[in-house]
C-alpha positions as CSV (number, residue, x, y, z in Angstrom):
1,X,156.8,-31.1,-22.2
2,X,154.6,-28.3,-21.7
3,X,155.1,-25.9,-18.9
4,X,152.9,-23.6,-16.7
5,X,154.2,-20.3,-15.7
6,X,153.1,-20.2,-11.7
7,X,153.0,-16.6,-11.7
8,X,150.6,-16.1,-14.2
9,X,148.4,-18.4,-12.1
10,X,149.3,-17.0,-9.3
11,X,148.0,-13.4,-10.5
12,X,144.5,-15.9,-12.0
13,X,144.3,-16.8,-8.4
14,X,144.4,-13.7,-6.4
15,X,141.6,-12.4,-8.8
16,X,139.7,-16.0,-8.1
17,X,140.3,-16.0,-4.9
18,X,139.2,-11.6,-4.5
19,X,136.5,-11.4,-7.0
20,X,138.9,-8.5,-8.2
21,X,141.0,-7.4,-10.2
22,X,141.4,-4.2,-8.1
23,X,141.7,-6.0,-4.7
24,X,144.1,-8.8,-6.6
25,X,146.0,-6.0,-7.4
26,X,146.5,-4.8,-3.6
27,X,147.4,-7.8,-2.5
28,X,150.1,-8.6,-5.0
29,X,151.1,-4.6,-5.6
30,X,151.0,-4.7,-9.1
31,X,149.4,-2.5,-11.6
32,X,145.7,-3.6,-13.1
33,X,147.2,-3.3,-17.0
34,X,149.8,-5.4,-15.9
35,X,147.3,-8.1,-14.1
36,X,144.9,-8.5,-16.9
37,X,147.8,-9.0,-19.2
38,X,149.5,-11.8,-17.1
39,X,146.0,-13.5,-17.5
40,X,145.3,-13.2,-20.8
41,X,149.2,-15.0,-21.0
42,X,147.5,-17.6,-19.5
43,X,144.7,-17.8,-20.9
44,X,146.3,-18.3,-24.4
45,X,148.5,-20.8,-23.0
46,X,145.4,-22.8,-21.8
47,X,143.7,-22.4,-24.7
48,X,140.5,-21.1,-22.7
49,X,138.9,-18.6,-21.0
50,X,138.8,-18.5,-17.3
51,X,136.9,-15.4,-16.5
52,X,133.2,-14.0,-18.2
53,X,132.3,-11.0,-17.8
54,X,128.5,-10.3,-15.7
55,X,127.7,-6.7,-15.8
56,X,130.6,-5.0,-14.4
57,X,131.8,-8.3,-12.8
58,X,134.0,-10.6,-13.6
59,X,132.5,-14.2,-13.0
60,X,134.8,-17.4,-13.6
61,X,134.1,-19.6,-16.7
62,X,133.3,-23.8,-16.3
63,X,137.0,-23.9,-17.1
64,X,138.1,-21.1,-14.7
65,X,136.4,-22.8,-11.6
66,X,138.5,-26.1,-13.1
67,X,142.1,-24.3,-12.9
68,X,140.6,-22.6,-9.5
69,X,140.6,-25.7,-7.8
70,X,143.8,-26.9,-9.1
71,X,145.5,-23.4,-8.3
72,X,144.1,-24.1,-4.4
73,X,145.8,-27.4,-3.9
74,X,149.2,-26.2,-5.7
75,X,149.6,-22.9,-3.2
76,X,148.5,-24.9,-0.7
77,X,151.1,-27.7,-1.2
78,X,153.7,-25.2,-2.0
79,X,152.8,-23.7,1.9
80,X,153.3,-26.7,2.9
81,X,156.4,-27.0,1.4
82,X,158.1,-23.8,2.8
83,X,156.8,-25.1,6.4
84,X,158.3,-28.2,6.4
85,X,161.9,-26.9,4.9
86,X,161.1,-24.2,7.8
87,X,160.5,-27.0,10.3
88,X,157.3,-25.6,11.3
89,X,155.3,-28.4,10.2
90,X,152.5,-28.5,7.6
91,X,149.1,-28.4,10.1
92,X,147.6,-28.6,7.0
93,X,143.9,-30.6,7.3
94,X,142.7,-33.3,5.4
95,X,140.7,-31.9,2.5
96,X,137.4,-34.0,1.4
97,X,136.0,-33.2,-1.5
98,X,132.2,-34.4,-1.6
99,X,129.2,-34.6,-4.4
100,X,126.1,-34.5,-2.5
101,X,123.2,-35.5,-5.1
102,X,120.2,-32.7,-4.7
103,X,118.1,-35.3,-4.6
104,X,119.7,-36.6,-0.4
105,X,118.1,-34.7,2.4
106,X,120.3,-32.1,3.8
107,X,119.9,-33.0,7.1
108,X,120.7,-36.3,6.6
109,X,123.7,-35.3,4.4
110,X,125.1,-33.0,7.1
111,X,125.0,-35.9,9.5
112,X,127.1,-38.1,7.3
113,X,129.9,-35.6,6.4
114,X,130.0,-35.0,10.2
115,X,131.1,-38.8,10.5
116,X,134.5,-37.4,9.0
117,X,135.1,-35.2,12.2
118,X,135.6,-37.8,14.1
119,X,139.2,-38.2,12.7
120,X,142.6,-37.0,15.2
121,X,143.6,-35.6,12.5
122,X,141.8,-31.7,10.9
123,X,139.7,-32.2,8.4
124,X,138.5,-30.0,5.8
125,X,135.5,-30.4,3.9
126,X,134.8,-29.2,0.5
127,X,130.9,-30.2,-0.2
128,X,129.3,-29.8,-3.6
129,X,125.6,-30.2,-4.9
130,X,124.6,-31.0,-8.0
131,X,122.5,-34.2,-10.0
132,X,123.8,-37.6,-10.3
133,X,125.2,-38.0,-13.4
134,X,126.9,-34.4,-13.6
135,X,128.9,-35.2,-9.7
136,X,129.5,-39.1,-11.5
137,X,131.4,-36.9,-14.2
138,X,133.4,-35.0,-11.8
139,X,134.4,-38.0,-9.9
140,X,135.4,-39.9,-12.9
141,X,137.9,-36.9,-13.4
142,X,139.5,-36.9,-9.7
143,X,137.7,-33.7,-9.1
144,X,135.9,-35.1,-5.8
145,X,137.0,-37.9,-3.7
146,X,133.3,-38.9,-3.0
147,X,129.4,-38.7,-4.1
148,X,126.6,-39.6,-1.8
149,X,123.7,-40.6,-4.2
150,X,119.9,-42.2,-3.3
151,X,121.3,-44.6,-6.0
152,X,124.1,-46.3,-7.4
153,X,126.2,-45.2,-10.6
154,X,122.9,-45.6,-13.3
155,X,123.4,-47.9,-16.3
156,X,123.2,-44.9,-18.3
157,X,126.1,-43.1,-17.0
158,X,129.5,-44.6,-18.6
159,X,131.7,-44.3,-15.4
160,X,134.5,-46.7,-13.8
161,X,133.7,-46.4,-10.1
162,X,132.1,-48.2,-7.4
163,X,129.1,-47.9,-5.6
164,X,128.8,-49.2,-1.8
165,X,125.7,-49.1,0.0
166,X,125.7,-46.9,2.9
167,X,122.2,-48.0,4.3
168,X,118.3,-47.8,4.5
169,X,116.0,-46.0,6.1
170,X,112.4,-45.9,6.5
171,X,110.1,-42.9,5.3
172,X,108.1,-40.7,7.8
173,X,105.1,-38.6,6.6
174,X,105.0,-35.0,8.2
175,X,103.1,-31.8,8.3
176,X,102.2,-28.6,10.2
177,X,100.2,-29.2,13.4
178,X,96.9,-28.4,11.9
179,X,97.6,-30.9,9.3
180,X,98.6,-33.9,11.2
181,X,96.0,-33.4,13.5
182,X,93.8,-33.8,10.5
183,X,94.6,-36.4,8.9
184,X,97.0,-38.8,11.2
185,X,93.8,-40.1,12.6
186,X,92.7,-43.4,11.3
187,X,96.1,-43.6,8.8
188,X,96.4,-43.8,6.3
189,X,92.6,-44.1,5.3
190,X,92.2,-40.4,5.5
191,X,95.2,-39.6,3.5
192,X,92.7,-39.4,0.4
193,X,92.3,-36.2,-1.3
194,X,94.7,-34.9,1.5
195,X,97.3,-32.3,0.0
196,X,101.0,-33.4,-0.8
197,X,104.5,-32.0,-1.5
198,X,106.1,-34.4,-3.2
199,X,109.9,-35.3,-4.7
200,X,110.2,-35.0,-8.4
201,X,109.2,-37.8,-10.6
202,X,112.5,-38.7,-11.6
203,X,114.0,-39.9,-8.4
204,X,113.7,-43.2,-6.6
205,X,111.6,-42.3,-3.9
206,X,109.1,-40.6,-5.8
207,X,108.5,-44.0,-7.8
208,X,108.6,-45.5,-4.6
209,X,105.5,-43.3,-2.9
210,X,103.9,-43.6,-6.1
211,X,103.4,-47.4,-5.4
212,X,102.7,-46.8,-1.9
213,X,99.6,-44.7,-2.6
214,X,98.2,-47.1,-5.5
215,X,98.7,-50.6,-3.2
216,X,96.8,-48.2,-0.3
217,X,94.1,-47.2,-2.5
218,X,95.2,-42.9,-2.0
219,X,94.5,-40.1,-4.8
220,X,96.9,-37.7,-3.1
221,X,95.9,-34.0,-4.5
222,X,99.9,-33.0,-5.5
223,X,100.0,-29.0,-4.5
224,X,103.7,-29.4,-5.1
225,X,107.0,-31.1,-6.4
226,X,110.6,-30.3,-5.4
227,X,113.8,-31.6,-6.7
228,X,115.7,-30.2,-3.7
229,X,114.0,-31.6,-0.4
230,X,115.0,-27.9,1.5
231,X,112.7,-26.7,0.0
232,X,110.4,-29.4,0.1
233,X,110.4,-29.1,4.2
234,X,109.7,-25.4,3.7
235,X,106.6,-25.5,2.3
236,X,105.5,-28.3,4.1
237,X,106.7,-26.2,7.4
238,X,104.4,-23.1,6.0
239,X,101.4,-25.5,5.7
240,X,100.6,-26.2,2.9
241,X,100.7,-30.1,2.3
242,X,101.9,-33.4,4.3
243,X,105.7,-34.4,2.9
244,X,108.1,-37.3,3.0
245,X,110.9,-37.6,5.2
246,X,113.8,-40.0,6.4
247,X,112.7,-41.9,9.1
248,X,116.3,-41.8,10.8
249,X,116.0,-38.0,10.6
250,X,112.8,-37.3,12.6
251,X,113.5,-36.1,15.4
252,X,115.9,-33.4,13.8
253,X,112.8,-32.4,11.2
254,X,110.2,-32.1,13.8
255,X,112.8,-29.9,15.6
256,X,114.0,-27.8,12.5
257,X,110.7,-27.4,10.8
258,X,108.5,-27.2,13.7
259,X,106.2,-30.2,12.3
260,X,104.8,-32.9,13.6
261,X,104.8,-36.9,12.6
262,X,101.5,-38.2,10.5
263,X,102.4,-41.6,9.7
264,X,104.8,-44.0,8.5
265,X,104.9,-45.3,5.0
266,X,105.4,-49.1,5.1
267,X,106.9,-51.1,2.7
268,X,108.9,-47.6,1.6
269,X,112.7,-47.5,2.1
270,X,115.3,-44.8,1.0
271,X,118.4,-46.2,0.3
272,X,122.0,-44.2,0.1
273,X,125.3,-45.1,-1.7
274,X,129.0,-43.8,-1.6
275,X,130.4,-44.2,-4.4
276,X,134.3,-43.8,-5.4
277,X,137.0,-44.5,-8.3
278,X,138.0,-47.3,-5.8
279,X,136.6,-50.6,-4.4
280,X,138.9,-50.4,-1.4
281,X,138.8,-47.1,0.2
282,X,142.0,-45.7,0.6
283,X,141.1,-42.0,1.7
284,X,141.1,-41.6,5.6
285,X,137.9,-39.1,6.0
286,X,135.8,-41.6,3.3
287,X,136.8,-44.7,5.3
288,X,135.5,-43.1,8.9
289,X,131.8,-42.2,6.3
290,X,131.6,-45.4,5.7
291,X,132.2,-46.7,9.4
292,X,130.2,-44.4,10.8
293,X,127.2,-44.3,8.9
294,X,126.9,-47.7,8.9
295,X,127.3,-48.1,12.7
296,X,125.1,-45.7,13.9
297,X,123.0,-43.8,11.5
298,X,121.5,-46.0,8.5
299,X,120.6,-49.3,9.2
């Protein structure tokens, strides 16, 4: 059986955890020489490197942000450990781990990892935000707990989970005052030749949108496409083109981006998925997402 030496990854997480060798070595009183050394020990005994170096920084590898997180739950359950022998208790929160696909509106995303809070017990949430198929990978390796997607698991990715459908909601055009004033009147008819920020082409409501302007007979004049819908709402808050929107959502988007409500796009649904490793959901904080979402926010 091979065996990890914890100090060595206790000296790979101080410098994690700092940025710094220097500060790594204020906090643990040790010499730099001696530091460096204690990681490159570990680093041989992994086999990999942990840390890159950028400029005069030291930046963690794909590998080093791997060990980080598993360094993070072993201190942390060794804390926990010295409390309870202590008989102080753990008070240590829930930790959620969550794969938000870039392609699910923040706002909207926000609002279902809030469903968690609603727990007695703490709950800490660790979000991340990447595409599909890369979150899918991390999931398949217990490295998050759960991935909200606009989709479920593709036929393309070769993953054992499940995906359960969270809900629908419809789609709301929007755009800046001037805009809208423009062009809601007599919707959607005066849509054509209008100018759009669209979703990439490669996600399901782009295709979607796509089908709603041929079967209403629109040319939209495309000034824009975003992959993350941030930015999306940003240039559609600075004016310059009419943008999608969940339905469910706008009253929050009118709010944040100070736009206003051109016209609904019938017939066009988003649809969102959690997916996990299991069919029965076993983890506390995904079980009140799923409740919660269901009842109140998505239909």
């Amino acid at each position: 059986m091979e065996w990890l030496n914890y100090h060595h990854l206790l000296y790979f997480w101080s410098v994690a955890k700092h940025g710094s060798v220097t500060k790594a070595c204020e906090e643990l009183r040790l010499a730099q020489p001696t530091i460096s050394a204690q990681i490159r020990t570990l680093e041989e005994a992994l086999g990999e490197k942990l840390f890159a170096r950028s400029g005069r920084h030291l930046v963690l590898t794909e590998m080093g942000r791997l060990v980080l997180r598993y360094a993070e739950d072993i201190f942390s359950l060794g804390q926990d450990l010295m409390n309870t022998v202590k008989g102080r208790g753990s008070g240590r929160p829930l930790r959620l781990v969550v794969g938000i696909a870039d392609v699910v509106p923040k706002l909207l995303a926000s609002r279902i990892l809030e469903s968690a809070l609603i727990l007695p017990q703490a709950v800490q949430i660790v979000c991340w935000e990447d595409k599909l198929d890369r979150l899918l990978a991390e999931l398949a390796i217990q490295q998050l707990d759960l991935v909200i997607g606009d989709s479920p698991i593709p036929p393309t990715v070769n993953v054992h989970a499940y995906s359960h459908l969270l809900g629908e909601s419809g789609v709301t055009w929007f755009a800046s005052a001037r805009l809208a004033a423009k062009h809601r009147r007599k919707f959607p008819q005066l849509l054509e030749g209008a100018p759009f920020l669209l979703p990439t082409s490669n996600t399901a409501l782009r295709r979607s949108l796509d089908a709603w302007f041929l079967s209403n007979g629109i040319q939209p004049k495309i000034e824009g496409e975003f992959e993350d819908s941030a930015m999306l709402k940003a240039f559609g808050q600075a004016g310059h083109g009419i943008f999608p929107g969940s339905a469910v959502m706008e009253q929050e988007i009118c709010r944040q981006y100070r736009v206003q409500v051109v016209g609904q796009a019938d017939s066009v649904t988003q649809s969102f998925y959690g997916i996990t490793v299991e069919r029965r959901i076993a983890h506390p904080a995904v079980g009140a997402i799923f409740e919660q979402v269901r009842k109140k926010l998505l239909r």
